[in-house]
mmCIF file of the N, C-alpha and C atoms, coordinates in Angstrom:
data_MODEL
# 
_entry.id   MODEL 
# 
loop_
_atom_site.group_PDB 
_atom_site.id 
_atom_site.type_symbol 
_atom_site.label_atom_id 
_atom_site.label_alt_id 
_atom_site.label_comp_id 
_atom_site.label_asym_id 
_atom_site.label_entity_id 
_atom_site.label_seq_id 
_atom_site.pdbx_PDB_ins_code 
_atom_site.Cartn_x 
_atom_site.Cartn_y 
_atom_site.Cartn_z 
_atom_site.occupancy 
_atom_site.B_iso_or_equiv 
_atom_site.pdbx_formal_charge 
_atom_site.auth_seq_id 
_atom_site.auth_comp_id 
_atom_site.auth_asym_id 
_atom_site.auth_atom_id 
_atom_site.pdbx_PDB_model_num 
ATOM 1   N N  . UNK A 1 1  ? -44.926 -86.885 -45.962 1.00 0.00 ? 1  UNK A N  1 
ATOM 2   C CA . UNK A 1 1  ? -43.831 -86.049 -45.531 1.00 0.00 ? 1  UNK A CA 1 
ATOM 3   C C  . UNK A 1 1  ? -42.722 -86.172 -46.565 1.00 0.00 ? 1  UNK A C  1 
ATOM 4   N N  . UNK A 1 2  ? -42.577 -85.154 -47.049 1.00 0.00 ? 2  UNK A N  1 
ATOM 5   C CA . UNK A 1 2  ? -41.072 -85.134 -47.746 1.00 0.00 ? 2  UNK A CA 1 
ATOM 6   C C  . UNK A 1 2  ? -40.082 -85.272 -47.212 1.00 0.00 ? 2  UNK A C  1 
ATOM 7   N N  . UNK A 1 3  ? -38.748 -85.521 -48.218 1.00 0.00 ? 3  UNK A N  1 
ATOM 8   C CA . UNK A 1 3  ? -37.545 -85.791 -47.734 1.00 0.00 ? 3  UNK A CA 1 
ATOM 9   C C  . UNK A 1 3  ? -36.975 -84.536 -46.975 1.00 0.00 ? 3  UNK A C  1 
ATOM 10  N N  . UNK A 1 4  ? -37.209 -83.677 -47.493 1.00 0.00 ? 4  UNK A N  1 
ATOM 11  C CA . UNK A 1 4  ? -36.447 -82.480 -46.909 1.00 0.00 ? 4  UNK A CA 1 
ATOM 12  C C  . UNK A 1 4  ? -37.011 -82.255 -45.285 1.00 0.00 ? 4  UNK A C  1 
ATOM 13  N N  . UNK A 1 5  ? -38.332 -82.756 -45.233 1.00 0.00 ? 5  UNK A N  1 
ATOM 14  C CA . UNK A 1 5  ? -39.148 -82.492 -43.854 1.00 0.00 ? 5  UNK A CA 1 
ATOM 15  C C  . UNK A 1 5  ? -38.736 -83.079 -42.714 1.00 0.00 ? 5  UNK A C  1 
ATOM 16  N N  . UNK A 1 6  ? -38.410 -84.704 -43.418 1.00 0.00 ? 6  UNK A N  1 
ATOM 17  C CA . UNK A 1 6  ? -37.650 -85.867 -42.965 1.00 0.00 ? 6  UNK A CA 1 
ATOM 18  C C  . UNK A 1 6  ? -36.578 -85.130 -42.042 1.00 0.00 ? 6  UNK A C  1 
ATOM 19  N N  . UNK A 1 7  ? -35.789 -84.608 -43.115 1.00 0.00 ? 7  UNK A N  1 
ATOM 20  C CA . UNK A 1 7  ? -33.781 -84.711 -42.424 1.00 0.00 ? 7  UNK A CA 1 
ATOM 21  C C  . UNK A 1 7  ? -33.865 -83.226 -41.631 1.00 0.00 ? 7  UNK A C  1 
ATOM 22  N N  . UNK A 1 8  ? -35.126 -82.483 -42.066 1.00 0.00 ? 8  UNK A N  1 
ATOM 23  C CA . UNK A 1 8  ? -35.290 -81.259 -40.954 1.00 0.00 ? 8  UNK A CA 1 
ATOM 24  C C  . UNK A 1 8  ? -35.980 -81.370 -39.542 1.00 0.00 ? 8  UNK A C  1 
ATOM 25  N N  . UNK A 1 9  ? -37.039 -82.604 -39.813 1.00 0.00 ? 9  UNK A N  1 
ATOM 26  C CA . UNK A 1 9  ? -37.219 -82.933 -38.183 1.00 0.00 ? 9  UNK A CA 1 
ATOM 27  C C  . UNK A 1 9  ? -36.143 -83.360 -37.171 1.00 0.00 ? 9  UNK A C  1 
ATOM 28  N N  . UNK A 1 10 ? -35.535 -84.480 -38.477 1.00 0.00 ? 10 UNK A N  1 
ATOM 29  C CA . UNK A 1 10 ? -34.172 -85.097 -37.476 1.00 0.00 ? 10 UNK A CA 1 
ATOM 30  C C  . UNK A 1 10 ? -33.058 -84.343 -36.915 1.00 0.00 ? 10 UNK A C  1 
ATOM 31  N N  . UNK A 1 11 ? -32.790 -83.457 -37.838 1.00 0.00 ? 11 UNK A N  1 
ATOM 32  C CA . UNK A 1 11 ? -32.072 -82.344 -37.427 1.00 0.00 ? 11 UNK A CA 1 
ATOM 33  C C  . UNK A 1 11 ? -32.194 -81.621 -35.996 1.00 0.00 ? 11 UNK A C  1 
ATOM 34  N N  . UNK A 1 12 ? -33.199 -80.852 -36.124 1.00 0.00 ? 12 UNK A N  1 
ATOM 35  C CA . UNK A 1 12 ? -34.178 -80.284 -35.184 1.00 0.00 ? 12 UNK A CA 1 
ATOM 36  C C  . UNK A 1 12 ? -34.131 -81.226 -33.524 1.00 0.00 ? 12 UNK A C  1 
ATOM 37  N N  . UNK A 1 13 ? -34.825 -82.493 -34.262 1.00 0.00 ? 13 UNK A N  1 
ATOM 38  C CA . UNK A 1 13 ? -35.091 -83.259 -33.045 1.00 0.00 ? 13 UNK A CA 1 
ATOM 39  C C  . UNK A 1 13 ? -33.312 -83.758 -32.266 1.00 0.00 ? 13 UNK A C  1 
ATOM 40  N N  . UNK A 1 14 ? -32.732 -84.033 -32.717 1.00 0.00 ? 14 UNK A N  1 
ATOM 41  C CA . UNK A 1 14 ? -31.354 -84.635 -32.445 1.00 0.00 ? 14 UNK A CA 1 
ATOM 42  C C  . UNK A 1 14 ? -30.584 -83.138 -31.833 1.00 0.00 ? 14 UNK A C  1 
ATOM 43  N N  . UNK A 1 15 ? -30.920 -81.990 -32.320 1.00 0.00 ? 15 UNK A N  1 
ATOM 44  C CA . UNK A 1 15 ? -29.891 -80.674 -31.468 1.00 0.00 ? 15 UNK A CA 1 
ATOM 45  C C  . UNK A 1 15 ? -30.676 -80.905 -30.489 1.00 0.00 ? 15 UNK A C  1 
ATOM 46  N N  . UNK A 1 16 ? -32.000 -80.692 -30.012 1.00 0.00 ? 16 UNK A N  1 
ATOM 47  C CA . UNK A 1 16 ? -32.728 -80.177 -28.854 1.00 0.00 ? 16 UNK A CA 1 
ATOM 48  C C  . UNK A 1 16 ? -32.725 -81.920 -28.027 1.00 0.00 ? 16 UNK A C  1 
ATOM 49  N N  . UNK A 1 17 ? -32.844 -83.250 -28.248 1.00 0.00 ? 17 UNK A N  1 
ATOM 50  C CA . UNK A 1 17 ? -32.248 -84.272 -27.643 1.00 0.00 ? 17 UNK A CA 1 
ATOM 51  C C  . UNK A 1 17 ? -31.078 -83.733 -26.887 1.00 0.00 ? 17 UNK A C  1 
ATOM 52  N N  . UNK A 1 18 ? -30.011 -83.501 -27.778 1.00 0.00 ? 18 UNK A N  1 
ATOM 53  C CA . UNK A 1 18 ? -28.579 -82.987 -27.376 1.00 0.00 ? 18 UNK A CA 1 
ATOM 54  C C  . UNK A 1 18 ? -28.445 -82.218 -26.155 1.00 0.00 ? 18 UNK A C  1 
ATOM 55  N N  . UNK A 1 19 ? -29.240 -80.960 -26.480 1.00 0.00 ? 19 UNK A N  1 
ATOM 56  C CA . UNK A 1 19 ? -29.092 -79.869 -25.582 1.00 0.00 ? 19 UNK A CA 1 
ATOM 57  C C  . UNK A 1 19 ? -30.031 -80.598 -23.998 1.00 0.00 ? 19 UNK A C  1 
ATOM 58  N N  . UNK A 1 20 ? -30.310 -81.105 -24.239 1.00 0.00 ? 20 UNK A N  1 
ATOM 59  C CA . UNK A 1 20 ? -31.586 -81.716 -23.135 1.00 0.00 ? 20 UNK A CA 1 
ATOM 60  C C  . UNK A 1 20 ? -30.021 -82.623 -22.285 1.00 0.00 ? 20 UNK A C  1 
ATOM 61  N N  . UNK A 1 21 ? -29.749 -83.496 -22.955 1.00 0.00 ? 21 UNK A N  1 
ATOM 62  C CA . UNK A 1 21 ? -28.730 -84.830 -22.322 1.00 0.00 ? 21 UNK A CA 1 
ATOM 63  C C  . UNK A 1 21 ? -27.523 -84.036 -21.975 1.00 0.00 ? 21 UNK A C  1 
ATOM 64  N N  . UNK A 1 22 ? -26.843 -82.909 -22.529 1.00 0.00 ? 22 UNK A N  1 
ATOM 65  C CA . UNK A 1 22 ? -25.669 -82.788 -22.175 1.00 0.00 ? 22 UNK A CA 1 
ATOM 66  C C  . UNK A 1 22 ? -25.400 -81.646 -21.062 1.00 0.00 ? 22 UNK A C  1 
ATOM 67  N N  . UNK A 1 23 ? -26.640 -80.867 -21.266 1.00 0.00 ? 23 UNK A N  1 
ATOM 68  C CA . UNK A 1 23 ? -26.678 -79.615 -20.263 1.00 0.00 ? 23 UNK A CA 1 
ATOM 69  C C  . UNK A 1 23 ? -27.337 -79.594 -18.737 1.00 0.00 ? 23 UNK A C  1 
ATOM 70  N N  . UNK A 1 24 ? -27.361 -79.051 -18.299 1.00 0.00 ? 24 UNK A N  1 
ATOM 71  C CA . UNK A 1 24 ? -27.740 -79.579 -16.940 1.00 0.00 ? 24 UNK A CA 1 
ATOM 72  C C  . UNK A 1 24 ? -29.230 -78.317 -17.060 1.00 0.00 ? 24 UNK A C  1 
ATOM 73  N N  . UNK A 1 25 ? -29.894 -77.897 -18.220 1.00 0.00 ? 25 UNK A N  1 
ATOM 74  C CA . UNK A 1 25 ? -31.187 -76.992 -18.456 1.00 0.00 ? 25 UNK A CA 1 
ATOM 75  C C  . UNK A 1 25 ? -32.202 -77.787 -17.785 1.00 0.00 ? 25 UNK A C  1 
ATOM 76  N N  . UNK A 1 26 ? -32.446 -78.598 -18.716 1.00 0.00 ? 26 UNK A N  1 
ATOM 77  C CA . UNK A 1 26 ? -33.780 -79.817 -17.964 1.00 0.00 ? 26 UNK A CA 1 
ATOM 78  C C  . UNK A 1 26 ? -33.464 -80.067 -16.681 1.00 0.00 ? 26 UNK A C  1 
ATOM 79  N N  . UNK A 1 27 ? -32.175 -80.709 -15.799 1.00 0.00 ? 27 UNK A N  1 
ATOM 80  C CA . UNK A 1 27 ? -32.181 -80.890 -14.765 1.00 0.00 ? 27 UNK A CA 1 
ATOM 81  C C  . UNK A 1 27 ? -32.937 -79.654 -13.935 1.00 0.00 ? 27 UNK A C  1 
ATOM 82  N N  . UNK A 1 28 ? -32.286 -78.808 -14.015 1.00 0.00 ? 28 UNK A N  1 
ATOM 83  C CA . UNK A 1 28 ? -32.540 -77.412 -13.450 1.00 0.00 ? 28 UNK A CA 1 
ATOM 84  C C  . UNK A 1 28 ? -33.925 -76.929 -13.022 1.00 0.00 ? 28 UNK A C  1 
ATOM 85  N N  . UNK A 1 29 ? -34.579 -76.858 -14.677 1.00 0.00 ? 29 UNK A N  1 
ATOM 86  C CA . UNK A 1 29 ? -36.260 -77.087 -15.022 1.00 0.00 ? 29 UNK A CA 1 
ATOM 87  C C  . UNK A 1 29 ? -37.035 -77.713 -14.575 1.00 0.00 ? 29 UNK A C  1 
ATOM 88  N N  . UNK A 1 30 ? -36.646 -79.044 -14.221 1.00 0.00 ? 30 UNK A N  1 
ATOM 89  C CA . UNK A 1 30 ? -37.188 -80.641 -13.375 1.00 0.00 ? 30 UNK A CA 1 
ATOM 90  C C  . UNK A 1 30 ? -36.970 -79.881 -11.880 1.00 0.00 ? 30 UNK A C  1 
ATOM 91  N N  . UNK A 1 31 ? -36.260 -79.717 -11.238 1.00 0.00 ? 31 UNK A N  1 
ATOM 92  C CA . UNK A 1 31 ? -36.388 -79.277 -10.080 1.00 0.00 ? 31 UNK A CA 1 
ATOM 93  C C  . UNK A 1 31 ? -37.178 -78.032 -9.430  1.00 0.00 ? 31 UNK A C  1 
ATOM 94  N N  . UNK A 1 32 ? -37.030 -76.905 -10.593 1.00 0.00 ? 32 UNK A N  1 
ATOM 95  C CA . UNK A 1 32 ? -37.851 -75.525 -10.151 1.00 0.00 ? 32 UNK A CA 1 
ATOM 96  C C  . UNK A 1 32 ? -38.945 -75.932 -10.044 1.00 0.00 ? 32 UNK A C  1 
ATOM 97  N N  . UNK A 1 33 ? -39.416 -76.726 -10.734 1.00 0.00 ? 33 UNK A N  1 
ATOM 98  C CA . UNK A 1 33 ? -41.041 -77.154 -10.803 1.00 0.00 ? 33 UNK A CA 1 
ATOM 99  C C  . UNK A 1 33 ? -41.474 -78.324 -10.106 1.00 0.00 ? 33 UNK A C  1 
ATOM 100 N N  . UNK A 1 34 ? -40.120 -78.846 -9.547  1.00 0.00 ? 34 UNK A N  1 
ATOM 101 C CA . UNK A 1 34 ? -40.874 -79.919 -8.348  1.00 0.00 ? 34 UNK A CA 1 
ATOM 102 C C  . UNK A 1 34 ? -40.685 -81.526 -8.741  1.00 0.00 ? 34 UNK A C  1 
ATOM 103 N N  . UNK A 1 35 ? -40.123 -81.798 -9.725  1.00 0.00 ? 35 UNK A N  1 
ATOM 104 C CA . UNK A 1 35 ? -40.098 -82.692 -10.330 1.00 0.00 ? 35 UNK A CA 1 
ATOM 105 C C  . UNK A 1 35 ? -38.998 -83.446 -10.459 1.00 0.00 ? 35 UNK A C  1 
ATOM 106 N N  . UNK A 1 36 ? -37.803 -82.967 -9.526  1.00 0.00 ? 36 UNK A N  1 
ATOM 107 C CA . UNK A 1 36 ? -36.755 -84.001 -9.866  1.00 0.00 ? 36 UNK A CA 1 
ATOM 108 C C  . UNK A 1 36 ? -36.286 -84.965 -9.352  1.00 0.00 ? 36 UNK A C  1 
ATOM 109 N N  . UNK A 1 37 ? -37.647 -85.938 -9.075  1.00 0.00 ? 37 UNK A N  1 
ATOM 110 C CA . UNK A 1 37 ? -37.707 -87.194 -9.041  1.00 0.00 ? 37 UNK A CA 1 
ATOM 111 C C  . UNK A 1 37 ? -37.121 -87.590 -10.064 1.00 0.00 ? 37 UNK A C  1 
ATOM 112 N N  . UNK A 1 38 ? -37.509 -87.231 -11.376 1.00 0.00 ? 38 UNK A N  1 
ATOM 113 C CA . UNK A 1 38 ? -37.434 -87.977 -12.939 1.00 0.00 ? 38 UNK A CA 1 
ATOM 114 C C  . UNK A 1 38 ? -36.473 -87.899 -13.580 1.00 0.00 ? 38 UNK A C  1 
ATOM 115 N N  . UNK A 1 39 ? -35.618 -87.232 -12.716 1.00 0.00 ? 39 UNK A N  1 
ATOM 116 C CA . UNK A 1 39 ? -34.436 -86.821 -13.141 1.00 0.00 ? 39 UNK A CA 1 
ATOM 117 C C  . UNK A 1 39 ? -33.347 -87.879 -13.182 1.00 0.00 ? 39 UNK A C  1 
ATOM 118 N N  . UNK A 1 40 ? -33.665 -89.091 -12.544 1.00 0.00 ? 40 UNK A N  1 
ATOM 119 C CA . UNK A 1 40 ? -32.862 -90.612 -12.829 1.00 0.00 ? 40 UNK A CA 1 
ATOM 120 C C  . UNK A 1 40 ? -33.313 -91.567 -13.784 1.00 0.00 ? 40 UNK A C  1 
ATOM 121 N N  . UNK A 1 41 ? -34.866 -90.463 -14.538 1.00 0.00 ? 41 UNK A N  1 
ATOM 122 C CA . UNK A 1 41 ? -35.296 -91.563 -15.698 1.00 0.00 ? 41 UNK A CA 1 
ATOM 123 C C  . UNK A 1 41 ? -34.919 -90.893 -16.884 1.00 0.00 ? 41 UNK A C  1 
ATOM 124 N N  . UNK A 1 42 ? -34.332 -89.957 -16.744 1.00 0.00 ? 42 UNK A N  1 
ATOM 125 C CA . UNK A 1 42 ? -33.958 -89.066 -18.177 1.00 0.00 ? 42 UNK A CA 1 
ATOM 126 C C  . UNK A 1 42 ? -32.893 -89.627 -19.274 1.00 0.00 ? 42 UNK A C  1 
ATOM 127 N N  . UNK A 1 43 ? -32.203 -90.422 -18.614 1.00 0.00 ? 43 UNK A N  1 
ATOM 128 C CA . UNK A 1 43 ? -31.438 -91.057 -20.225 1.00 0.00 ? 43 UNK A CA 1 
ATOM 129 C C  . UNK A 1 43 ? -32.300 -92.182 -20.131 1.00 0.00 ? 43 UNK A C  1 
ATOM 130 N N  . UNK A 1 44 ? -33.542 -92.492 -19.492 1.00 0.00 ? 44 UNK A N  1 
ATOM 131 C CA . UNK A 1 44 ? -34.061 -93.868 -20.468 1.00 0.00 ? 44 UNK A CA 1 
ATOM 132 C C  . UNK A 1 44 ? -34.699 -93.488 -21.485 1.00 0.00 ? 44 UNK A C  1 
ATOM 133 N N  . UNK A 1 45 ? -34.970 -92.114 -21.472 1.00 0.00 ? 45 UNK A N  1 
ATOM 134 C CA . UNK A 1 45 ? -35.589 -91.358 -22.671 1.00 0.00 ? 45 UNK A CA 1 
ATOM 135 C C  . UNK A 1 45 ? -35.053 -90.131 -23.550 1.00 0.00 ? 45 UNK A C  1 
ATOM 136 N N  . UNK A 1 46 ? -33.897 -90.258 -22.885 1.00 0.00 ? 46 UNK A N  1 
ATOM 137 C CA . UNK A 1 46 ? -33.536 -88.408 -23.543 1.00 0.00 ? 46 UNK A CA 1 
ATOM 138 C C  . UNK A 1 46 ? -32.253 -89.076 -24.445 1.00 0.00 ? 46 UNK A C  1 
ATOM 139 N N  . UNK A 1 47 ? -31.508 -90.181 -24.155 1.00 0.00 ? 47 UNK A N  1 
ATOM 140 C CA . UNK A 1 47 ? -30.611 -90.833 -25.306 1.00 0.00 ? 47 UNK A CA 1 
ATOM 141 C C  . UNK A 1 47 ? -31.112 -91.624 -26.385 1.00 0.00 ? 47 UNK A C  1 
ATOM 142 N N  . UNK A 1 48 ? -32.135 -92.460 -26.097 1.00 0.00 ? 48 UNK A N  1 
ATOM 143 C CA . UNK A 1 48 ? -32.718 -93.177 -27.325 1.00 0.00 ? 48 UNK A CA 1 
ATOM 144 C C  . UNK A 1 48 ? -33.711 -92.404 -28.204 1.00 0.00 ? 48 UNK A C  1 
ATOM 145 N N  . UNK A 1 49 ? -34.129 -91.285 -27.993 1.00 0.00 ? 49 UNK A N  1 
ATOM 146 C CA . UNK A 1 49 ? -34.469 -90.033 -28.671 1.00 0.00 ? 49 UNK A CA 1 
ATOM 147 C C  . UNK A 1 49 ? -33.469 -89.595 -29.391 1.00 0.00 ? 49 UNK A C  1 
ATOM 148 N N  . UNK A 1 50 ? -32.148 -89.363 -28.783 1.00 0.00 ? 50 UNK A N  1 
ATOM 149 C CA . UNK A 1 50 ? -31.364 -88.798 -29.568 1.00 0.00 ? 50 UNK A CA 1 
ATOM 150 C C  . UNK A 1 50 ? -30.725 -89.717 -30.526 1.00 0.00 ? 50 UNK A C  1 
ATOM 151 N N  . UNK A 1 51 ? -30.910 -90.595 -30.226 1.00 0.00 ? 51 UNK A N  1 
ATOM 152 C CA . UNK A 1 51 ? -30.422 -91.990 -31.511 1.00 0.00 ? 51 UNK A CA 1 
ATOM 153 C C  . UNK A 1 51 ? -31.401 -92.245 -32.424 1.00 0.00 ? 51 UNK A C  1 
ATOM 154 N N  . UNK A 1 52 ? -32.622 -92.274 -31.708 1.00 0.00 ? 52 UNK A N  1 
ATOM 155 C CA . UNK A 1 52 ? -34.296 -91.714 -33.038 1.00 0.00 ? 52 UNK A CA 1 
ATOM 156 C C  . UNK A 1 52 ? -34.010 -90.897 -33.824 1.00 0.00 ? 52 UNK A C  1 
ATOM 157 N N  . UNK A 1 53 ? -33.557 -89.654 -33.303 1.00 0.00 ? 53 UNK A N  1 
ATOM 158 C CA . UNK A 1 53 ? -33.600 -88.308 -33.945 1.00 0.00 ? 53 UNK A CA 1 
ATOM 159 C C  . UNK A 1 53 ? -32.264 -88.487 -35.116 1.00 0.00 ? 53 UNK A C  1 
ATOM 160 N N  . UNK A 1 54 ? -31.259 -88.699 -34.574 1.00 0.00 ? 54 UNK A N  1 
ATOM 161 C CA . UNK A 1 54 ? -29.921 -88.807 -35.729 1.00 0.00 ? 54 UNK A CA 1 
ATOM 162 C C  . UNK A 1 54 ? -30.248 -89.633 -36.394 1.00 0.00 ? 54 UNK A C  1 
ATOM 163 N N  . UNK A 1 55 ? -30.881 -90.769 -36.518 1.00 0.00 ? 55 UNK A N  1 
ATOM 164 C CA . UNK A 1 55 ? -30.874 -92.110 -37.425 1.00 0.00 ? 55 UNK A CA 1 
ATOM 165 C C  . UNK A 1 55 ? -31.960 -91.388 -38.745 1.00 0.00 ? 55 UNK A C  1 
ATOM 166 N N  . UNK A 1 56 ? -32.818 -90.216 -38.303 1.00 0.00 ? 56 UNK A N  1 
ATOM 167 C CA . UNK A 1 56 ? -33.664 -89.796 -38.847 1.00 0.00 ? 56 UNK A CA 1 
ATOM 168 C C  . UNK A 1 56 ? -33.368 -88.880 -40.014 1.00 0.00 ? 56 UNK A C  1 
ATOM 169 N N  . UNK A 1 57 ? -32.299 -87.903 -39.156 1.00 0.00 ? 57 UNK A N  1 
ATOM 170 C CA . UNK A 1 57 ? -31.305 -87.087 -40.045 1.00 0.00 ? 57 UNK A CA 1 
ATOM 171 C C  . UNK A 1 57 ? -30.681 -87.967 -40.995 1.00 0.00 ? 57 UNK A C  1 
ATOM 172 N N  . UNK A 1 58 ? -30.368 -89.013 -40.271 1.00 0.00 ? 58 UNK A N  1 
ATOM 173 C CA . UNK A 1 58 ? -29.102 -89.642 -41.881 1.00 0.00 ? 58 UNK A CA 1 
ATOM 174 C C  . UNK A 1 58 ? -29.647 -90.314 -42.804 1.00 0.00 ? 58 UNK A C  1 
ATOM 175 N N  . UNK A 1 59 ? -31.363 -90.647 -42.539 1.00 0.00 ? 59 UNK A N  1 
ATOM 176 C CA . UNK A 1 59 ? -31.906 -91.304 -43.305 1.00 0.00 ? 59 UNK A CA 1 
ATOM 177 C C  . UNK A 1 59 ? -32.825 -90.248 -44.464 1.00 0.00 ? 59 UNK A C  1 
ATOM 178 N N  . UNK A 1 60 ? -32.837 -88.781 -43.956 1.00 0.00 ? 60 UNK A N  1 
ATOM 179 C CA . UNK A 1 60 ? -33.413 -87.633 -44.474 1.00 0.00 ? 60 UNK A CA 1 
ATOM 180 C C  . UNK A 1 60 ? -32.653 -87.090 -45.197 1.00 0.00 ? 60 UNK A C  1 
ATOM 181 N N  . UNK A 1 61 ? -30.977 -87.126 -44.502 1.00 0.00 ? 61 UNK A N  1 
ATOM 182 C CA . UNK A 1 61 ? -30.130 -87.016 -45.956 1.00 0.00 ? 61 UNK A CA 1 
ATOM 183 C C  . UNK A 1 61 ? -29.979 -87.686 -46.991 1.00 0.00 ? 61 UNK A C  1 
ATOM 184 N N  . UNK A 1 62 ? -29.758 -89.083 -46.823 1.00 0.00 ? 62 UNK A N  1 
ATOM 185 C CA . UNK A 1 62 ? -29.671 -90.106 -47.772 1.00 0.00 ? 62 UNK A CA 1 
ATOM 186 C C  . UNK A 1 62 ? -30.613 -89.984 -48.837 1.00 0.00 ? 62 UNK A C  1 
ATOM 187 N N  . UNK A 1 63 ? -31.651 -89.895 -48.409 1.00 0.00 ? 63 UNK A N  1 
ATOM 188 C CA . UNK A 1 63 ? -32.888 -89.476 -49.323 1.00 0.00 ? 63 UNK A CA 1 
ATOM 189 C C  . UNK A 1 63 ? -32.652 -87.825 -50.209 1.00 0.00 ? 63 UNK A C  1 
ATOM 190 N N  . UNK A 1 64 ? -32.525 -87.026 -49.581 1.00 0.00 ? 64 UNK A N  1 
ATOM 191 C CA . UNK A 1 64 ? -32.288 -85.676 -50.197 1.00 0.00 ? 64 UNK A CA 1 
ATOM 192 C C  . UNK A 1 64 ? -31.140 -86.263 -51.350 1.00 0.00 ? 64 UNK A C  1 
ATOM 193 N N  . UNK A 1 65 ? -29.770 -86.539 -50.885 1.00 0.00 ? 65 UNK A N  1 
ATOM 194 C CA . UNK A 1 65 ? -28.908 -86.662 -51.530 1.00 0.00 ? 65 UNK A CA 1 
ATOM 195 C C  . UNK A 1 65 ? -29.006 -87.511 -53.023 1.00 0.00 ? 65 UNK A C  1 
ATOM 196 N N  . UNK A 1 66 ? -29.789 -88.545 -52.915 1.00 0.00 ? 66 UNK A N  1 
ATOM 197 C CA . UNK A 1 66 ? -30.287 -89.627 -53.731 1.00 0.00 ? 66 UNK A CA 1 
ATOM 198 C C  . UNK A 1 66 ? -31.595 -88.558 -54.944 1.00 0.00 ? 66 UNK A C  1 
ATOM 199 N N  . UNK A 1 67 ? -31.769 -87.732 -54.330 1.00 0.00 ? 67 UNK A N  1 
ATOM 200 C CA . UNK A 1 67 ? -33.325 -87.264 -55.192 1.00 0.00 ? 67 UNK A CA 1 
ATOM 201 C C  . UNK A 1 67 ? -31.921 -86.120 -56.026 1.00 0.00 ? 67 UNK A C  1 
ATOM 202 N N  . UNK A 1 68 ? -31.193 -85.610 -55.368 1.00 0.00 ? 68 UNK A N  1 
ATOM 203 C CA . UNK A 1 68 ? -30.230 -84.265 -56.022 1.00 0.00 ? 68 UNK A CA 1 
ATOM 204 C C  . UNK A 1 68 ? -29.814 -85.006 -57.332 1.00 0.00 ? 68 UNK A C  1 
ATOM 205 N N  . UNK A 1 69 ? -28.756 -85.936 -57.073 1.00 0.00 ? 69 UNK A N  1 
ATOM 206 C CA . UNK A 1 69 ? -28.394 -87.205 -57.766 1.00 0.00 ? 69 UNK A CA 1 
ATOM 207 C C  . UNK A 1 69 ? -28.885 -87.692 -59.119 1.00 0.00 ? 69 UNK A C  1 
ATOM 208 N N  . UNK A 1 70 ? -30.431 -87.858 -58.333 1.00 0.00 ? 70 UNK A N  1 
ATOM 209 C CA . UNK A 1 70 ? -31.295 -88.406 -59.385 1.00 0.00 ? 70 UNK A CA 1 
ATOM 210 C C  . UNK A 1 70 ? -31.606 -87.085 -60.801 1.00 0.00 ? 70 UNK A C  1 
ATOM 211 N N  . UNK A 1 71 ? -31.851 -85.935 -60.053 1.00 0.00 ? 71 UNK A N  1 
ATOM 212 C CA . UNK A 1 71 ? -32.120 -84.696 -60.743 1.00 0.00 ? 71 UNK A CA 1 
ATOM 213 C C  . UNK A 1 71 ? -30.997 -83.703 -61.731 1.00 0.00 ? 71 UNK A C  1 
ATOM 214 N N  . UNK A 1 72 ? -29.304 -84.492 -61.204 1.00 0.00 ? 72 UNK A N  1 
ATOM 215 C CA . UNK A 1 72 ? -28.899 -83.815 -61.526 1.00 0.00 ? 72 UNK A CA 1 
ATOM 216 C C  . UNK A 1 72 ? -28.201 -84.926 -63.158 1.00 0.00 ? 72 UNK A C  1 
ATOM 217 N N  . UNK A 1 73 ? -28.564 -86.240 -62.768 1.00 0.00 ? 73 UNK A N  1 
ATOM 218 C CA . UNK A 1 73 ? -28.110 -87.147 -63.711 1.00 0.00 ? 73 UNK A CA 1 
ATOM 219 C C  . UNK A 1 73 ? -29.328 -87.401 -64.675 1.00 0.00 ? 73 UNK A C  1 
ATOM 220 N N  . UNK A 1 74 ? -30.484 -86.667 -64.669 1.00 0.00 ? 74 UNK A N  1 
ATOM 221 C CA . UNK A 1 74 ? -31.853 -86.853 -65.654 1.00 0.00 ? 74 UNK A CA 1 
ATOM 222 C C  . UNK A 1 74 ? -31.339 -85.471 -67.234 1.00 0.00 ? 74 UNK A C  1 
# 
């Protein structure tokens, strides 16, 4: 996986984390379908995802930024 693939999953993964934890969509979704039992287990999984996902981005930039760097000082 490349760097750029890297800081675009994290990207990706960390908005849709976001949109999941802050909106009440999933809650909503969890219930139409019968399911919102699970709805008191959702930040054991929907915040440390989103701390997966950002740590991923900054480590996908770091890398991009470091290769620009490298390319633009050769």
């Amino acid at each position: 996986m490349d760097d750029k693939s890297v800081l675009r999953l994290g990207v990706v993964g960390a908005l849709i984390a976001a949109v999941c934890c802050f909106t009440p969509l999933l809650v909503a979704l969890l219930a139409t379908v019968g399911l919102s039992a699970l709805v008191g287990w959702l930040d054991f999984v929907l915040l440390p995802a989103l701390a997966i996902f950002a740590a991923l981005a900054v480590y996908g930039g770091v890398r991009v930024s470091r290769q620009r760097s490298r390319s633009i000082g050769s």
